[in-house]
FIPARO-609090 format. One line per 2 residues: number of its first residue (from 1); their letters; for each residue x, y, z of C-alpha. Coordinates in steps of 0.1 Angstrom, whole numbers. Layout:
BEGIN
NUM> a> X,Y,Z; ...
END
This chain:
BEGIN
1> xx> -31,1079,-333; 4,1092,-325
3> xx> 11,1056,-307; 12,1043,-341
5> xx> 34,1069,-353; 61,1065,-327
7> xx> 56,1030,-336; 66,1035,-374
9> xx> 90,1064,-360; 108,1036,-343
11> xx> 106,1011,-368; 120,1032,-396
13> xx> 146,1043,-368; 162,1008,-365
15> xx> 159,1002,-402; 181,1030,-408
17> xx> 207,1022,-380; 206,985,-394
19> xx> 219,1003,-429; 246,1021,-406
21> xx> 256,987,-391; 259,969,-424
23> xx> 280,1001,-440; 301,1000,-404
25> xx> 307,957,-409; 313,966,-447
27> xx> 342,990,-433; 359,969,-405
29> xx> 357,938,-426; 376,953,-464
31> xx> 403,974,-433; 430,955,-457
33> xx> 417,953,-486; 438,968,-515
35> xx> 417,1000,-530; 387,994,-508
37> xx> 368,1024,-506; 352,1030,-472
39> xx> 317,1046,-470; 296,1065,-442
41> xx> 261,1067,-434; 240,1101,-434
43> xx> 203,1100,-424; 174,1117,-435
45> xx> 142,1129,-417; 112,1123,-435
47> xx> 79,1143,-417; 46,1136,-429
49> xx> 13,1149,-421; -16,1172,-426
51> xx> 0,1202,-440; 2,1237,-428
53> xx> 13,1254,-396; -15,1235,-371
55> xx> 7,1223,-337; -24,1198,-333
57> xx> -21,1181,-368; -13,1143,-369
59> xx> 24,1144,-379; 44,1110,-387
61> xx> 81,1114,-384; 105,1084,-396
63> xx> 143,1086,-410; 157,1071,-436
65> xx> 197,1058,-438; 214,1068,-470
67> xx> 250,1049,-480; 274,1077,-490
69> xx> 307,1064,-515; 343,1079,-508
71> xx> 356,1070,-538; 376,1104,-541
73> xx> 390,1094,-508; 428,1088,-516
75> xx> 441,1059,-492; 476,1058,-482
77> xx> 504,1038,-503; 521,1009,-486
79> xx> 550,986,-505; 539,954,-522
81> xx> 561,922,-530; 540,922,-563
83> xx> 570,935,-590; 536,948,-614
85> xx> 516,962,-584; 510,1003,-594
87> xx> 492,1027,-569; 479,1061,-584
89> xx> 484,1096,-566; 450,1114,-579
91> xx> 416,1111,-585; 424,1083,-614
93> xx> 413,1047,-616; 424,1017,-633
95> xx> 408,1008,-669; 398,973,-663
97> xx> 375,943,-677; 359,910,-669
99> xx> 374,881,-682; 389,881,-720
101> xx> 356,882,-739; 336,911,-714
103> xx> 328,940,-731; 320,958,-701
105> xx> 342,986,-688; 350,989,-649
107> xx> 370,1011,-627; 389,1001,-599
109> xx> 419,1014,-577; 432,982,-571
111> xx> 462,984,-587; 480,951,-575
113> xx> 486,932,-608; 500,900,-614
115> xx> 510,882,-654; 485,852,-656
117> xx> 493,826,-673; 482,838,-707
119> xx> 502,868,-705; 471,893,-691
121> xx> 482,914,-664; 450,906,-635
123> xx> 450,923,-604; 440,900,-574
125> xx> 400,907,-580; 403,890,-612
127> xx> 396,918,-634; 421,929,-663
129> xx> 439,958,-665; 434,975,-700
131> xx> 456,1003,-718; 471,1006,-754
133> xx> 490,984,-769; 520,987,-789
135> xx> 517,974,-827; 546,949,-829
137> xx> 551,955,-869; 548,994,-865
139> xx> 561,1000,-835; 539,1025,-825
141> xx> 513,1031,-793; 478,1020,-806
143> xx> 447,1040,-795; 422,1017,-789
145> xx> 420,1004,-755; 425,965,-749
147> xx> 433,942,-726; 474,945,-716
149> xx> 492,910,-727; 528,908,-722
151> xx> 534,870,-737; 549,867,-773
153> xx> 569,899,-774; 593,898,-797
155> xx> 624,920,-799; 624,951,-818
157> xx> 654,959,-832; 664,996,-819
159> xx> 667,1025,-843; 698,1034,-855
161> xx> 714,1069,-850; 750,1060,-854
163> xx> 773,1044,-877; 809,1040,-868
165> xx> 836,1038,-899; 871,1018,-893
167> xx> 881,1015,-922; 914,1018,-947
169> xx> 896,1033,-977; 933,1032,-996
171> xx> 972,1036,-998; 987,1072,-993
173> xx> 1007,1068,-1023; 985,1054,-1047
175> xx> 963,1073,-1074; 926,1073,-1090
177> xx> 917,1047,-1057; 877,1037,-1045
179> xx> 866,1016,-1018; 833,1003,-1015
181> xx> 826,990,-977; 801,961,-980
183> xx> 763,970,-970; 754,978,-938
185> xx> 718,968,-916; 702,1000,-902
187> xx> 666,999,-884; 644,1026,-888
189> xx> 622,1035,-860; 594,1006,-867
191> xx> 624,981,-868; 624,975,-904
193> xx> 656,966,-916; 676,985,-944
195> xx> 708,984,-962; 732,1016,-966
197> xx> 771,1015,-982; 797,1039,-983
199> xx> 814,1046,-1013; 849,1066,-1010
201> xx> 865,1077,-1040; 897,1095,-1042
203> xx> 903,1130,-1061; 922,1130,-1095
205> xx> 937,1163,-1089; 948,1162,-1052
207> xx> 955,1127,-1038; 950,1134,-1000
209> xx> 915,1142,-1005; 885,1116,-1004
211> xx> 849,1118,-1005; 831,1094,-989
213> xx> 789,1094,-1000; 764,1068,-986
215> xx> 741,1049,-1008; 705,1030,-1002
217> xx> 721,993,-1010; 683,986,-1013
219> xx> 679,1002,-1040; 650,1023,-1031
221> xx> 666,1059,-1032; 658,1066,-992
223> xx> 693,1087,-994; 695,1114,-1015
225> xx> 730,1126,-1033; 721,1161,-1031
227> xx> 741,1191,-1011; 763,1190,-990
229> xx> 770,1153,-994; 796,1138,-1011
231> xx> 822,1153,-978; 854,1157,-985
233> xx> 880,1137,-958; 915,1146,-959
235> xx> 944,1127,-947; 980,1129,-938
237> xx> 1001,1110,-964; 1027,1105,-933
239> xx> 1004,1091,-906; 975,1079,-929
241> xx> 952,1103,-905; 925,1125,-908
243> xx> 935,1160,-907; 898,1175,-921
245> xx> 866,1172,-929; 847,1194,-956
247> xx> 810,1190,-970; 807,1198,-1006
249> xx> 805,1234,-1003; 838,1238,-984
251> xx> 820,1239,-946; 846,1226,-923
253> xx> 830,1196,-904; 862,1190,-882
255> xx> 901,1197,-880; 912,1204,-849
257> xx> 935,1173,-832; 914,1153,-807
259> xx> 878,1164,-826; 852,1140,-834
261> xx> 845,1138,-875; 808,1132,-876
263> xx> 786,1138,-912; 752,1133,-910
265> xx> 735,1107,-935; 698,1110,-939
267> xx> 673,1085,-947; 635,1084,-955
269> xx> 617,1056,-950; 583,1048,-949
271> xx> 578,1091,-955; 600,1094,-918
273> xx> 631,1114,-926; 660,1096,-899
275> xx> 695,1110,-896; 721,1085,-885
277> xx> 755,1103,-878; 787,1085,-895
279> xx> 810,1089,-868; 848,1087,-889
281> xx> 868,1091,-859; 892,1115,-846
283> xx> 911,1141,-861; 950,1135,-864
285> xx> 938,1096,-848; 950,1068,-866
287> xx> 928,1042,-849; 893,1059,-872
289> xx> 894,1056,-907; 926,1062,-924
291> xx> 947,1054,-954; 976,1034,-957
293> xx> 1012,1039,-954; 1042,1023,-961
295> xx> 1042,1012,-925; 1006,1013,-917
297> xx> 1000,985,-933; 974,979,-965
299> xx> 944,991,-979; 907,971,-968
301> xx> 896,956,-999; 867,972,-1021
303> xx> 836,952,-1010; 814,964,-1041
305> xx> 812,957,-1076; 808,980,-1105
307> xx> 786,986,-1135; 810,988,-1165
309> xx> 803,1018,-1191; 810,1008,-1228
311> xx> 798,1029,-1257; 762,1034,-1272
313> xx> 754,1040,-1235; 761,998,-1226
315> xx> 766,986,-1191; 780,955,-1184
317> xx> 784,937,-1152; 823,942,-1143
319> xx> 838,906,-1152; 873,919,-1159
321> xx> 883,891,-1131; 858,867,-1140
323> xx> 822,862,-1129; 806,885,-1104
325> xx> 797,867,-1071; 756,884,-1063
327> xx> 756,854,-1033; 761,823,-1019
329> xx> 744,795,-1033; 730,784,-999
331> xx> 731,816,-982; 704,839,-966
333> xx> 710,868,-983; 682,880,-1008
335> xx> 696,914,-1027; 721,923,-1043
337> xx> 731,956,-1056; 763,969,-1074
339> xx> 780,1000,-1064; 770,1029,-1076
341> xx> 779,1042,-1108; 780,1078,-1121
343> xx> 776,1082,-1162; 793,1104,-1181
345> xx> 758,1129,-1179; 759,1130,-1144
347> xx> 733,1107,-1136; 739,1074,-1114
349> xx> 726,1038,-1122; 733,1002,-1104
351> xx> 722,967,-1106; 695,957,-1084
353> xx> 692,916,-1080; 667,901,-1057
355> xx> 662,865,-1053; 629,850,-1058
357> xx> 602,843,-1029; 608,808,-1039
359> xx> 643,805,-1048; 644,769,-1060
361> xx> 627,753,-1084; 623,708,-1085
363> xx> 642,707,-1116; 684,709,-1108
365> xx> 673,731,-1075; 675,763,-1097
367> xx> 674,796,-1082; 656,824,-1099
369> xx> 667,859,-1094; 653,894,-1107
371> xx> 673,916,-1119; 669,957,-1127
373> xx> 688,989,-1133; 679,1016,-1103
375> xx> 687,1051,-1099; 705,1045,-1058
377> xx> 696,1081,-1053; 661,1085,-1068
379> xx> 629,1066,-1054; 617,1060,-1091
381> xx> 624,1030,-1111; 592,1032,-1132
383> xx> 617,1036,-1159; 633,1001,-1161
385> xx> 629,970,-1174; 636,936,-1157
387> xx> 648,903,-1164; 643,870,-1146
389> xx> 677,849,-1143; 681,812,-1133
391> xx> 710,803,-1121; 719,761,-1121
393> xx> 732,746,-1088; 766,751,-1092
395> xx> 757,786,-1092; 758,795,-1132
397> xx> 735,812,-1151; 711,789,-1169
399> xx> 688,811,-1187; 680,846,-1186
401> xx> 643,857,-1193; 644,819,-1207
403> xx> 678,822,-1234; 711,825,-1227
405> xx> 716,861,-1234; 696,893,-1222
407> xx> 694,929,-1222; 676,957,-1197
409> xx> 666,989,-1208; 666,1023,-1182
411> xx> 664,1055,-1185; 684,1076,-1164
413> xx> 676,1114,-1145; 691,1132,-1176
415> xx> 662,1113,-1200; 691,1093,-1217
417> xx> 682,1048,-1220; 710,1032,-1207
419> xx> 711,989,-1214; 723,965,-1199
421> xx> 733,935,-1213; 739,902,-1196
423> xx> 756,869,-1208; 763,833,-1191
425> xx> 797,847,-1180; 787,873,-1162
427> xx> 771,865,-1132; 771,837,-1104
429> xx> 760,827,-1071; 795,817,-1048
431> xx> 804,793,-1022; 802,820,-1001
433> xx> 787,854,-995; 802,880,-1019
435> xx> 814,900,-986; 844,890,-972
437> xx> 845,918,-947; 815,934,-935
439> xx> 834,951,-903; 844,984,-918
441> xx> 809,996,-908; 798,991,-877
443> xx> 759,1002,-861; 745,1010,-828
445> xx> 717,993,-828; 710,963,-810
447> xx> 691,936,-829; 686,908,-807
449> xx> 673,899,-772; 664,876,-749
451> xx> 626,883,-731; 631,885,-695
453> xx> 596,897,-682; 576,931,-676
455> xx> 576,955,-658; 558,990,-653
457> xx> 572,1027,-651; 563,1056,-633
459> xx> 547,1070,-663; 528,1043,-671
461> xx> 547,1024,-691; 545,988,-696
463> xx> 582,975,-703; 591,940,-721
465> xx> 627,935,-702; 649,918,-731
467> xx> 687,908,-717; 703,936,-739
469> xx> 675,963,-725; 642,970,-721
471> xx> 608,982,-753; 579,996,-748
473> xx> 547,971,-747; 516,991,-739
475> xx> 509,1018,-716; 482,1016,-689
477> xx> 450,1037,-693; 434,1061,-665
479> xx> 402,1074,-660; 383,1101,-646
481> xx> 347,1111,-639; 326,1146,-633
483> xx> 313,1129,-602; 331,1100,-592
485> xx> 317,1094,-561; 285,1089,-589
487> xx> 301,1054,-592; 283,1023,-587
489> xx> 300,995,-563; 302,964,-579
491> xx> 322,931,-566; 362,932,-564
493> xx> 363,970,-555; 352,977,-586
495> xx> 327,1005,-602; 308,1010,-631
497> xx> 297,1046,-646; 263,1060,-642
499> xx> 245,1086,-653; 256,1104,-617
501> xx> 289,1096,-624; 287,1109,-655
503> xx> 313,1091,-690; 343,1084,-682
505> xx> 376,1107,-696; 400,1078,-706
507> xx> 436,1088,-708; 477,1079,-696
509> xx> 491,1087,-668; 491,1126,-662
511> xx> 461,1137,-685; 426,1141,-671
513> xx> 431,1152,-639; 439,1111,-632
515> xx> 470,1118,-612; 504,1099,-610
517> xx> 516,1065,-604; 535,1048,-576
519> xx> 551,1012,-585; 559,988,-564
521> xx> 531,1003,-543; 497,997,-534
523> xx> 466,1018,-523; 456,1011,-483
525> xx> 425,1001,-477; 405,1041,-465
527> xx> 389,1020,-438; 395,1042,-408
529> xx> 392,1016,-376; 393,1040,-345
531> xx> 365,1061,-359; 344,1032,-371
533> xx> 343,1010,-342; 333,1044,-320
535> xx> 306,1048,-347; 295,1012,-342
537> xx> 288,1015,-304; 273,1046,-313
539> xx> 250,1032,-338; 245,999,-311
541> xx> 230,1022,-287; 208,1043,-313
543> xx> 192,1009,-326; 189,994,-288
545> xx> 168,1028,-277; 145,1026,-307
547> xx> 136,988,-294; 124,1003,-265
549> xx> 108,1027,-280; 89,1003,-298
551> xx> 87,985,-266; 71,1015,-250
553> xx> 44,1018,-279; 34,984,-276
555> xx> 29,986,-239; 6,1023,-242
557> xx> -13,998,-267; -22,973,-245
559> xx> -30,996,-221; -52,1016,-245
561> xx> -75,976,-258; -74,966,-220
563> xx> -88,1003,-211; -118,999,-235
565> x> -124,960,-225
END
């Protein structure tokens, strides 16, 4: 009986502008809510009946209301008092999680982020935003995606690309002179700490010249001796100033007044080649490195010791002026390594000491120290014995390798063993550090800082601010669908990926198709008022008429039962 079907008709006609209400209230109600996503209503007919083309067949129309997401819809960016909040320009969402121990993955575009007090960067929904994290003892971005913490970040110490020389490396008038500066820190690009030395040595046949050559004072051969190093510096015996700068196959580096002298000193560590530039000073500028004059005053003293040669290819720790000093008794410092020495073959050998892990022992507070012959220049030391020395707590030897006399076999690049021998009167731990001037070097890296906070950069970037500058943390991930509008609305603005939607395409900032970011900014609500509160009066007056229409039915019934009574 068509009655009954414009009864159903009109029944399935309010359900549906019910839906349109609810999506409508949904609207009006998240008009300020950051990275709300607003959605419309489209409606369906649905026509069933008897099939075919018959005008006379018992049809039943109803319509059905289907919710349609806007998550592609980009909402306008409006400034936030949030430091941390981050809008995105693009079709990207936020990488985020519920809670610490979720291991489901959302998307959001509610980008206003706060630190919580465990460090997590939240946004107001409560869900946390995840991204890659930097490795603290590497140094480098991870690739797994985890939940961004900015709490315990420690300074990293910055890589060093520039060492700056002020030293006197010797008189003007004097002959057959070295200087050793004492060992400089340098950070490699992890912020693992090294040691490098310069050794300058003046020629026998013309005294203005220098060369000047840079060691590993670790001892693990990261700088090689060969070609073009050792440079050649040449100075004015008048002024005490540079007036050139040669490598070893007569390149000129610098000499012209006013020019920088730079020579490059290259490093491997951990396999990464680094080049730190040695900047010397000026040209013709007596405020670099210099020699002295008889009215420039006098020569910086040598800072490293020497291996002695003797015959039968001996070495002896230089004692000529007594005991060599390795360190302080109660100091921090845990290597020491003698300046290099080059044999009469060619080859190069020094002493490598390193104090023990546990450096005193409950009888006399002994310290043991280990002690080898190393090739500065080469990265092997296969070739070398060692001996273990104890020194007493007034900083003599005790015993070495447990008697009171020792001896340490190597066997140098040109296949010759070179030995070492070592007595009582040799060695000895100091009052003080061997280095009484450790300026003549100076780095540009900066090794300390105090943590400030975080922040976030255009790019991404999550930022530890220290008080001497600012390191990389983590970087925030993006991520992108096939069909985003595929998405499933969960609480908090949130979305999880369906098989509409498609997997998510996880990257930074840029890749993907995700689009850029804004900070300081937030995403506006895509809530569009005007045009929703006409489409509510609209909707009012759609779900009012079908009342009536079901009004109407009802009425055509009773007349229809009070017709046949």
């Amino acid at each position: 009986m068509s009655v009954f079907n414009a009864l159903s008709t009109a029944v399935s006609g309010i359900n549906a502008q019910s839906t349109a209400f609810t999506n409508l209230s949904n609207n009006i109600a998240n008009s300020q809510t950051v990275g709300y996503k607003a959605t419309t209503t489209a409606f369906q007919d649905f026509v069933a009946g008897a099939g075919g083309n018959s005008a006379s067949a018992d049809v039943s129309d109803s319509v059905a209301a289907l919710t349609i997401q806007h998550v592609d819809n980009q909402g306008t960016s409006s400034t936030s008092t949030d430091a941390l909040a981050t809008s995105i320009s693009g079709d990207g969402l936020f990488v985020v999680s519920k809670g610490t121990s979720s291991g489901q993955t959302y998307y959001t575009r509610n980008g206003e982020v706060y630190e919580d007090k465990s460090g997590y960067l939240v946004n107001t929904s409560g869900y946390y935003l995840e991204g890659y994290m930097v490795d603290q003892s590497t140094g480098t971005l991870g690739t797994t995606l985890t939940q961004l913490n900015v709490s315990n970040v420690t300074f990293k110490p910055t890589e060093t690309t520039t060492l700056t020389s002020t030293s006197t490396v010797g008189t003007s008038t004097g002959t057959d002179q070295t200087y050793t500066t004492a060992p400089t820190t340098v950070y490699d690009s992890t912020g693992t700490a090294h040691q490098i030395g310069l050794v300058w040595t003046q020629s026998t046949s013309d005294s203005s010249k220098w060369t000047v050559q840079a060691y590993d004072a670790d001892g693990s051969g990261a700088i090689s001796n060969a070609s073009p190093s050792p440079y050649i510096v040449t100075f004015d015996s008048s002024t005490g100033a540079m007036t050139s700068v040669t490598d070893a196959t007569g390149s000129v580096v610098a000499n012209t007044t006013g020019t920088s002298a730079e020579i490059p000193i290259t490093a491997t560590y951990n396999g990464v080649a680094q080049t730190i530039k040695l900047d010397l000073g000026s040209i013709g500028s007596t405020s670099g490195t210099v020699v002295a004059t008889s009215s420039s005053g006098t020569a910086s003293t040598s800072q490293g010791s020497t291996l002695v040669a003797g015959t039968g290819n001996t070495l002896t720790m230089d004692s000529t002026s007594g005991a060599v000093n390795i360190a302080a008794e109660t100091g921090t410092d845990d290597t020491y390594m003698t300046t290099p020495l080059t044999l009469s073959d060619g080859s190069t050998v020094s002493a490598l000491w390193t104090k023990n892990t546990t450096t005193a022992s409950t009888v006399n507070d002994e310290q043991t120290w280990t002690v080898k012959l190393v090739d500065p220049y080469s990265t092997s030391t296969s070739d070398s014995t060692t001996a273990q020395v104890t020194f007493k707590s007034d900083g003599s030897i005790d015993t070495i390798n447990g008697s009171t006399t020792g001896s340490i076999s190597f066997t140098d690049s040109s296949g010759t063993t070179q030995t070492m021998n070592l007595t009582s009167s040799s060695v000895k731990l100091g009052s003080s550090s061997p280095y009484t001037d450790t300026t003549a070097i100076t780095s540009d890296s900066i090794s300390t800082g105090t943590y400030e906070g975080a922040e976030i950069t255009s790019d991404g970037s999550v930022m530890a601010q220290f008080s001497t500058g600012t390191q990389l943390i983590g970087k925030i991930a993006l991520a992108n669908f096939a069909n985003v509008n595929g998405l499933e609305a969960v609480d908090g603005q949130a979305y999880v990926a369906t098989t509409s939607s498609g997997n998510a395409n996880i990257g930074v900032s840029g890749e993907n198709g995700t689009g850029t970011l804004s900070v300081g900014y937030v995403e506006s609500s895509t809530t569009d008022l005007t045009k929703d509160l006409s489409s509510m009066i609209v909707a009012q007056e759609a779900y009012t008429a079908n009342t009536k229409v079901v009004t109407s039915a009802n009425t055509m019934l009773q007349a229809t039962i009070a017709m046949i009574q």
